[in-house]
C-alpha positions in Angstrom: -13.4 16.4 70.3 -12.5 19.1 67.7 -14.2 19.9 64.5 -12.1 20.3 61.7 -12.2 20.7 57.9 -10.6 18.3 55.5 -9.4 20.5 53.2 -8.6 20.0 49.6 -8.0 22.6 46.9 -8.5 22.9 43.3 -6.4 26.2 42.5 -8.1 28.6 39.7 -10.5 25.8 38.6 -13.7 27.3 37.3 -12.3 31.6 37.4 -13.6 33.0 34.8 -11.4 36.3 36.2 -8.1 36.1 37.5 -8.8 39.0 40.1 -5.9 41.3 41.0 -4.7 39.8 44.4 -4.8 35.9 43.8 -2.5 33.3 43.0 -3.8 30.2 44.1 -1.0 27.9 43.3 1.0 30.3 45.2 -1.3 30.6 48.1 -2.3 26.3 48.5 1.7 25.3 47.0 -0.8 23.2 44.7 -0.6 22.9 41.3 -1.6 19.5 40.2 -5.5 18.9 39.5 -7.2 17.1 42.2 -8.3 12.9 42.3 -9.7 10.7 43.6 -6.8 9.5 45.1 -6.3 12.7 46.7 -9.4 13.4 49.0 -9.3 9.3 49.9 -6.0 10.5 51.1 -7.0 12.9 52.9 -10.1 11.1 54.6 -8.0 8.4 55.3 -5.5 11.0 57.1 -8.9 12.2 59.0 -9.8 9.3 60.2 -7.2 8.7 62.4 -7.7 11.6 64.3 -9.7 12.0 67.4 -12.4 14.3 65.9 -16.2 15.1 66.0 -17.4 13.7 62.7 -21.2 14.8 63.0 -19.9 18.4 63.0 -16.8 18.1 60.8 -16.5 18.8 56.8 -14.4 17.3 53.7 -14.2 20.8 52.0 -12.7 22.3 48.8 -11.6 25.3 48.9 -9.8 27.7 46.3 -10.8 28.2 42.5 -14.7 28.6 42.3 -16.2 25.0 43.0 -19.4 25.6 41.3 -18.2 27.4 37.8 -15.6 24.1 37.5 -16.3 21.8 34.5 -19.6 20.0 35.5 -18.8 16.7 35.3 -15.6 17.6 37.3 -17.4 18.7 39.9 -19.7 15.9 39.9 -16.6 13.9 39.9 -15.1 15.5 42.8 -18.6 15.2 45.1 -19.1 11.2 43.9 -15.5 10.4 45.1 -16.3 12.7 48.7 -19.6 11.6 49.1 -19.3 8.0 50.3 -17.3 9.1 53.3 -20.5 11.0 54.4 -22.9 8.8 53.7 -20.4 6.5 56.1 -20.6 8.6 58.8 -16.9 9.7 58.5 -18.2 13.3 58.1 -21.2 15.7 58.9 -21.3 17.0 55.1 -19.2 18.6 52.7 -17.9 22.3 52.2 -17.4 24.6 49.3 -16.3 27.7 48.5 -17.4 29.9 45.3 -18.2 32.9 43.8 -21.1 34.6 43.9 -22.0 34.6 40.3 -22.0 30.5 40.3 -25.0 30.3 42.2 -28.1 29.1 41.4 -31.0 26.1 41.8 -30.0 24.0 39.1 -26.4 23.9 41.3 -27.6 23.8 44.9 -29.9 20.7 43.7 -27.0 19.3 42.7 -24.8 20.0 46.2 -27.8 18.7 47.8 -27.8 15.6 46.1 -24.1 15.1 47.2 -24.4 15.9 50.7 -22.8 19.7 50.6 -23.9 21.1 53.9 -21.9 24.4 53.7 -21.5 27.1 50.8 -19.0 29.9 51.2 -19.0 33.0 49.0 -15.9 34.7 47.8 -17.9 38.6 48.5 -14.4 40.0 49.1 -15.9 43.5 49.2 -19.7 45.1 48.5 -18.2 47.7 46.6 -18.6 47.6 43.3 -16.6 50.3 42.2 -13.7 47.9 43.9 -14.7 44.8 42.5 -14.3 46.2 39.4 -10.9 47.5 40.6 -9.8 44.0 41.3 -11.2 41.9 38.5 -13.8 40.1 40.5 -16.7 40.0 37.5 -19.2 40.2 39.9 -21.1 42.7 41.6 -22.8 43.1 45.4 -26.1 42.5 44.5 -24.8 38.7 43.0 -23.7 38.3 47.0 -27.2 39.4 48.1 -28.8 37.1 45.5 -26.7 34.0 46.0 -26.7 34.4 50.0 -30.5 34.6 50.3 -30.5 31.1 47.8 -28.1 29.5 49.8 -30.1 30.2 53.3 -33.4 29.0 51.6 -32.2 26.0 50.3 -31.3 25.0 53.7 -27.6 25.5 53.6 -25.0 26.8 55.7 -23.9 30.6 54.6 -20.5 31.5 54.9 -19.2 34.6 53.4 -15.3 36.1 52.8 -14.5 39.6 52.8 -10.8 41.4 52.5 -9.7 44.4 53.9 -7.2 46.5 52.1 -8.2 45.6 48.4 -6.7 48.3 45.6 -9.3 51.0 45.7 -11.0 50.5 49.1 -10.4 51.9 52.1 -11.6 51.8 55.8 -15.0 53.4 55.5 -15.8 51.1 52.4 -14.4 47.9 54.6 -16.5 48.8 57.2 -19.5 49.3 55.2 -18.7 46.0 53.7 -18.6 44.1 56.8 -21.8 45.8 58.4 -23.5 44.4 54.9 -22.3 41.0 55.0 -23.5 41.1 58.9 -26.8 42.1 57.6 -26.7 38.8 55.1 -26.7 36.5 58.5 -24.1 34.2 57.5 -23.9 31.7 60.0 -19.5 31.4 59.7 -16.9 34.4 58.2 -13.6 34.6 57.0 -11.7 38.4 57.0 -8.4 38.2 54.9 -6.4 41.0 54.9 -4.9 41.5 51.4 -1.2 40.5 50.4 0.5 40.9 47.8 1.6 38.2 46.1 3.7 37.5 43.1 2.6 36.9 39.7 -0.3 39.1 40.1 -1.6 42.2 39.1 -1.6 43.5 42.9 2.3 42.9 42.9 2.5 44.8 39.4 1.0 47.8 41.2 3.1 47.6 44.1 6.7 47.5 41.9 5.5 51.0 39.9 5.2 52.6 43.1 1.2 52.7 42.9 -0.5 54.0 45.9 -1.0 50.5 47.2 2.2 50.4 48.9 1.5 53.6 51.3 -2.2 52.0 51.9 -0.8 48.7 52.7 1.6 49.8 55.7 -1.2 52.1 57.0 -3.8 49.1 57.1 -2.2 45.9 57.8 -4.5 45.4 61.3 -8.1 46.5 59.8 -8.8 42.9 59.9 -9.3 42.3 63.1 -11.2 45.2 63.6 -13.4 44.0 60.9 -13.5 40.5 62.9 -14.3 42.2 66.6 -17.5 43.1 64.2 -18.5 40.3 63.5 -18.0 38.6 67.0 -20.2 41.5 68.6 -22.9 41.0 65.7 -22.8 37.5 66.7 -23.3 37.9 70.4 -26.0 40.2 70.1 
């Protein structure tokens, strides 16, 4: 049996930035807020699949699930948690930022049944999270990584390659620091430009990013072959 994610999104709910590269309602073709109604749709869609449910996730993904309204995001967990509590799912997923991380929060993902926390790093640069409008730094992906490990939850961490203002010493440097964090699952995006953003701005005045983009478009899975060997050493 496979293990899969429900996945729901809640596009650009709780960014305090709108960072350089992202268009959410773009990226999910989402634009309405999220119910109730939605995620039992979706479990009931699980359900009748041939799945392992010990090991499998309801999960929301896009926007920054712990900077969302807080009684939204209570919301959201009281109408997922049920389905784990009935054995329809191993736990529930979430990704952030890493400036939306603390005890107060993780208390409250226990309480719920969050198993897994993912962290939107992106890069560990901060010269190019500043480039790209993230509002946090890399020591905010240190500090939130090593809370999420201690409180006893999964780690996953996201990084990009190819952001405006990197290139591929600082990808690799980024990717041998996340390693170092020991996140126990990773996600390696190459970036795209998409439009409505800032990043597709750049691209039209004839910015630099458009020569770095045709040199780079296979970093990523150079940056993923390092991962992989990290993990089978």
């Amino acid at each position: 049996m496979k293990h899969i994610n429900a996945a729901l999104f809640v596009p650009h709910e709780g960014c305090p930035h709108r960072c350089s590269f992202c268009n959410q309602k773009t990226i999910s073709g989402q634009s309405k807020r999220l119910t109730k109604n939605d995620i039992d749709e979706v479990a009931a869609i699980a359900a009748k699949g041939n799945y392992d449910r010990k090991n499998s996730e309801i999960a929301f993904f896009g926007g920054s699930f712990t900077a969302i309204d807080r009684d939204y995001m209570t919301y959201l967990l009281e109408s997922a948690y049920p389905y784990v509590r009935e054995g329809l799912f191993g736990g529930i997923r979430c990704s952030t930022r890493p400036d939306a991380i603390d005890e107060e929060i993780l208390s409250i993902l226990k309480k719920y049944g969050v198993t897994a926390i993912e962290l939107g790093a992106q890069s560990m640069s901060d010269h190019v999270l500043a480039m790209n409008e993230r509002g946090h730094t890399a020591e905010d992906v240190v500090r939130a990584s090593s809370l999420i490990r201690e409180n006893g939850f999964e780690l996953g961490l996201q990084m990009m390659t190819g952001l405006y203002g990197s290139d591929n010493e600082t990808d690799i440097r980024t990717a041998k620091q996340l390693i170092a964090l020991k996140p126990d699952t990773a996600r390696i995006y190459p970036t795209v430009v998409l439009e409505h953003t800032h990043l597709a701005d750049l691209y039209r005045s004839g910015d630099s990013v458009r020569r770095r983009r045709k040199k780079r478009s296979g970093f990523a899975a150079f940056c993923c072959r390092c991962f992989r060997k990290a993990a089978s050493a």
